[in-house]
C-alpha positions as CSV (number, residue, x, y, z in Angstrom):
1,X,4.0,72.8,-37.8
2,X,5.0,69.4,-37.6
3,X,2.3,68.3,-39.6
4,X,3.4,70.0,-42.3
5,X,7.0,68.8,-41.9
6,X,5.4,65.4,-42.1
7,X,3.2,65.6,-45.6
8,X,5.9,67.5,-46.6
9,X,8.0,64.5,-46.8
10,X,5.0,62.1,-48.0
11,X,4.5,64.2,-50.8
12,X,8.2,64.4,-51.7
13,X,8.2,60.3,-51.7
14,X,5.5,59.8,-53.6
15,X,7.0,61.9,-56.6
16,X,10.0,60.0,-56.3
17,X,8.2,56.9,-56.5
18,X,6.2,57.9,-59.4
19,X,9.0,59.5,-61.6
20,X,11.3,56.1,-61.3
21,X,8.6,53.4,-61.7
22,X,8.0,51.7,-64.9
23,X,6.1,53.4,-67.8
24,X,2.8,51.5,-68.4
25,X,2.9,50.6,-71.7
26,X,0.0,51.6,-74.5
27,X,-1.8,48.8,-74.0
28,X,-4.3,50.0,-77.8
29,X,-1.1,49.8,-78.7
30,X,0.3,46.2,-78.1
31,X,-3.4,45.0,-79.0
32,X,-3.2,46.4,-82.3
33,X,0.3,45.0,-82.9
34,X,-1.0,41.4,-81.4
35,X,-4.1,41.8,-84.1
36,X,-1.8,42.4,-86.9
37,X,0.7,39.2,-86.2
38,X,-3.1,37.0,-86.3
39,X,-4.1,38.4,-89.5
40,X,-0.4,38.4,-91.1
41,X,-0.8,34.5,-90.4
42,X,-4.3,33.8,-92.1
43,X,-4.1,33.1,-96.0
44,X,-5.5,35.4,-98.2
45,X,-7.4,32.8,-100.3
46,X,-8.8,31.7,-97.2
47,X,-13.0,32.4,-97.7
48,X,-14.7,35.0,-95.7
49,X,-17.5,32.8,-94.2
50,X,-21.2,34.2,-94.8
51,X,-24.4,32.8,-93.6
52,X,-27.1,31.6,-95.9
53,X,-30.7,32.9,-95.3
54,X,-33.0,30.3,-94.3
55,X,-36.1,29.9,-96.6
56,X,-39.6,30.0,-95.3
57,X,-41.0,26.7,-94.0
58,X,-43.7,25.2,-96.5
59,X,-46.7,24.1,-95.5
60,X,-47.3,20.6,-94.5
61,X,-48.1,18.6,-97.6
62,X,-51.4,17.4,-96.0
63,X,-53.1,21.1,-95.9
64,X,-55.7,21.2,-98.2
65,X,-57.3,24.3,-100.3
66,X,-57.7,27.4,-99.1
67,X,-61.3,27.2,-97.5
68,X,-61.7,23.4,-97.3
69,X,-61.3,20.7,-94.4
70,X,-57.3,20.0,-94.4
71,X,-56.5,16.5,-96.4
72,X,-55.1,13.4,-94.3
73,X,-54.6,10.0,-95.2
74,X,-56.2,7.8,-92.7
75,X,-56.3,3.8,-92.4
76,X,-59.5,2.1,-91.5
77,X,-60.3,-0.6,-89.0
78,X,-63.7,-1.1,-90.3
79,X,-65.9,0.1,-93.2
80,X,-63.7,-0.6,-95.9
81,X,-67.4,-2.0,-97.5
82,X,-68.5,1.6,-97.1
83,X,-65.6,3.4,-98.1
84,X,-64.4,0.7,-100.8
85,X,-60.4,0.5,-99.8
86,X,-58.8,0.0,-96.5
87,X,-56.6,3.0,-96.9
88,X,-58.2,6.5,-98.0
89,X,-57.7,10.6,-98.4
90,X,-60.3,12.4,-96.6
91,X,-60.4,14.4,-99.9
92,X,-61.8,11.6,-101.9
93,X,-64.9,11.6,-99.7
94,X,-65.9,14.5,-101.5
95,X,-69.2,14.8,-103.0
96,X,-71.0,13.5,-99.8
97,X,-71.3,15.8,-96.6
98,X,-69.1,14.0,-94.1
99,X,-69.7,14.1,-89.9
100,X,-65.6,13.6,-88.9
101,X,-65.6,12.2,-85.2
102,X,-61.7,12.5,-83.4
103,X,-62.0,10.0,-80.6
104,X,-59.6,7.8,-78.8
105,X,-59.7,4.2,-76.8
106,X,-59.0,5.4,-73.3
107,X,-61.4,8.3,-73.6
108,X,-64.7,7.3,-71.6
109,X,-66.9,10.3,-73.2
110,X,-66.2,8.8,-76.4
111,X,-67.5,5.2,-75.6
112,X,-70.6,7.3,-74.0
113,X,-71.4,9.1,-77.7
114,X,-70.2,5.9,-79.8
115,X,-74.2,4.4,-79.7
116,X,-75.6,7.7,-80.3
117,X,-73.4,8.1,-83.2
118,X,-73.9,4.8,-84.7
119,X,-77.9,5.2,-84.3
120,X,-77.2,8.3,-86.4
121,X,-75.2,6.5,-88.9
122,X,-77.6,3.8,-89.2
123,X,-80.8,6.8,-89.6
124,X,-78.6,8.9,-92.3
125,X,-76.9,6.3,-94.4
126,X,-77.1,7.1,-97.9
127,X,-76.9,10.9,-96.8
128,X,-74.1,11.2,-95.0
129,X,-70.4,9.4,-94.5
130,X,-69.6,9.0,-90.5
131,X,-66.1,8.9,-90.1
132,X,-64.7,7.9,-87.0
133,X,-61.1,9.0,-86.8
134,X,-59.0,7.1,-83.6
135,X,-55.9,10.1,-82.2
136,X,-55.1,8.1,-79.3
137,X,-51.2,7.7,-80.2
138,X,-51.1,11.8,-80.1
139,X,-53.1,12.5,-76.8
140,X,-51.8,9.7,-74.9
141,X,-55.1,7.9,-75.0
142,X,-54.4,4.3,-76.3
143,X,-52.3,3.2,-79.4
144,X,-53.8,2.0,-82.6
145,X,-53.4,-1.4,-81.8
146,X,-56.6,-2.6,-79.4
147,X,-58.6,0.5,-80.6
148,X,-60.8,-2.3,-83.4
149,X,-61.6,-4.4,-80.2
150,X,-63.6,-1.4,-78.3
151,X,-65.7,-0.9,-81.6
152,X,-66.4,-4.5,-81.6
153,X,-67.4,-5.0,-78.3
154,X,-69.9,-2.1,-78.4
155,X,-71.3,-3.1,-81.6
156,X,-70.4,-0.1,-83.4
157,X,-70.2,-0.7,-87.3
158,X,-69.6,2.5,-89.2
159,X,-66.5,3.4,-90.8
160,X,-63.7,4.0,-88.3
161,X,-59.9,4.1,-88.2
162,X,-57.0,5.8,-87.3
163,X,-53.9,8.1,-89.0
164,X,-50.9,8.3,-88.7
165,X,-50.7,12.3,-89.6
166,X,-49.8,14.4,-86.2
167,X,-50.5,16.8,-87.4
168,X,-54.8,17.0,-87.8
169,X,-54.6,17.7,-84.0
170,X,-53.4,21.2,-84.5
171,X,-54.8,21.4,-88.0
172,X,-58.2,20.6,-86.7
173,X,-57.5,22.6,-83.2
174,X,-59.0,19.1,-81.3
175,X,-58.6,20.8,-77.9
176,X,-60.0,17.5,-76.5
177,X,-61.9,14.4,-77.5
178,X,-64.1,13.2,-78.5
179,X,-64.5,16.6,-81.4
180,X,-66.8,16.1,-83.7
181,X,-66.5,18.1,-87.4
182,X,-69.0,18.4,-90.0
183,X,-67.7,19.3,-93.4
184,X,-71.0,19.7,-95.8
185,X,-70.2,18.1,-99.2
186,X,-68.1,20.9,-101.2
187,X,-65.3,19.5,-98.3
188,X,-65.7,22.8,-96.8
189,X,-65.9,22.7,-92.6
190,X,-69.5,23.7,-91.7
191,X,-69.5,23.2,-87.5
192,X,-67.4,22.3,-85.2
193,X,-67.9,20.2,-81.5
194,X,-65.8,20.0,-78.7
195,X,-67.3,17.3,-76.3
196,X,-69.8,14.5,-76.4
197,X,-72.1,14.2,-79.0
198,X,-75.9,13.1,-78.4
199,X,-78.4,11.9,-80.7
200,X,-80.2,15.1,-80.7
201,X,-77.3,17.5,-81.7
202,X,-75.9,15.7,-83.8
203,X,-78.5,15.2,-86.0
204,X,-79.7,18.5,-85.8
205,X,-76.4,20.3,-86.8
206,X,-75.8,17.3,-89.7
207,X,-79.8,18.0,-90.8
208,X,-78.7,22.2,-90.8
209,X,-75.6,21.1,-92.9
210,X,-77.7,19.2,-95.6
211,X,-80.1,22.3,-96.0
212,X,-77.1,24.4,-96.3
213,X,-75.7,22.1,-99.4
214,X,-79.3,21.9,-100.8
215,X,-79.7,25.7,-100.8
């Protein structure tokens, strides 16, 4: 009994309470009215702002052809008597089959093929252009700078030198160096090699290359 007396009276507050406390307001309401004083205040000449599409990036200028070696520009340390300028396009080599060594200064598998490659050189001049291309400032193995002095002291003599085009590392996926790549003489890539070179391969891939252009 008395515990009905007692939520009896609970009850009987709590309606009280309720009925004389404060209406909540409508707050979509007030929101709506507070948008409506913002855009009362905004010009109407002011310009809706729109976003501009972005066009396709083009490809890098130094891509070649479709189905040819990509184009550089490349600066020699050596073999401008060879080549005939200091400063070439690996598209005006053209015409002759061309074996395209990526190598670097601090890269000790490099020095290890450099003889073998310049025995080769010596064997095919006439035939075939050795190109020794230096990517030590873009793999962290030795700047430009010192790289003439390595080829000197190891006697090596064919053309070599060194660009300054980032991007033949992705262009020619050199995954490490030395690479070596032999493009036949249409400037079109005919084998690629990932490691050191010895005399053996690599005249045996550049001999399958020229009996590829002569047929």
């Amino acid at each position: 009994m008395k515990l009905s007396v007692v939520l009896a009276v609970l009850l009987g507050t709590l309606v009280v309470a309720c009925s004389s406390a404060t209406p909540t307001p409508n707050i979509d309401a007030t929101i709506e009215a507070r948008v409506g004083q913002i855009l009362t205040k905004i010009p109407t000449e002011t310009p809706i702002p729109t976003l501009t599409p972005v066009p396709p990036a083009t490809a890098p200028a130094s891509t070649s052809e479709e189905g040819l070696a990509p184009n550089f520009s490349f600066n020699l340390y050596q073999g401008e008597d060879i080549l005939g300028s200091e400063t070439k396009q690996l598209s005006q080599l053209r015409g002759t089959p061309v074996v395209l060594n990526f190598w670097a200064r601090l890269c000790p598998p490099c020095w290890t093929e450099m003889p073998e490659l310049q025995e080769f050189s010596e064997e095919f001049q006439g035939q075939i252009i050795l190109l020794g291309i230096d990517i030590g400032q873009f793999t962290g193995l030795g700047p430009p700078r010192d790289a003439s002095k390595l080829l000197d002291s190891m006697g090596i003599t064919y053309p070599a030198g060194f660009t300054d085009d980032g991007d033949v590392v992705e262009q020619y996926k050199v995954l490490a160096v030395p690479t070596t790549v032999f493009i036949d003489g249409q400037g079109r890539i005919f084998q690629k090699w990932t490691g050191a070179l010895d005399r053996g391969t690599v005249t045996r891939l550049a001999k399958a290359m020229l009996a590829q252009d002569v047929n």
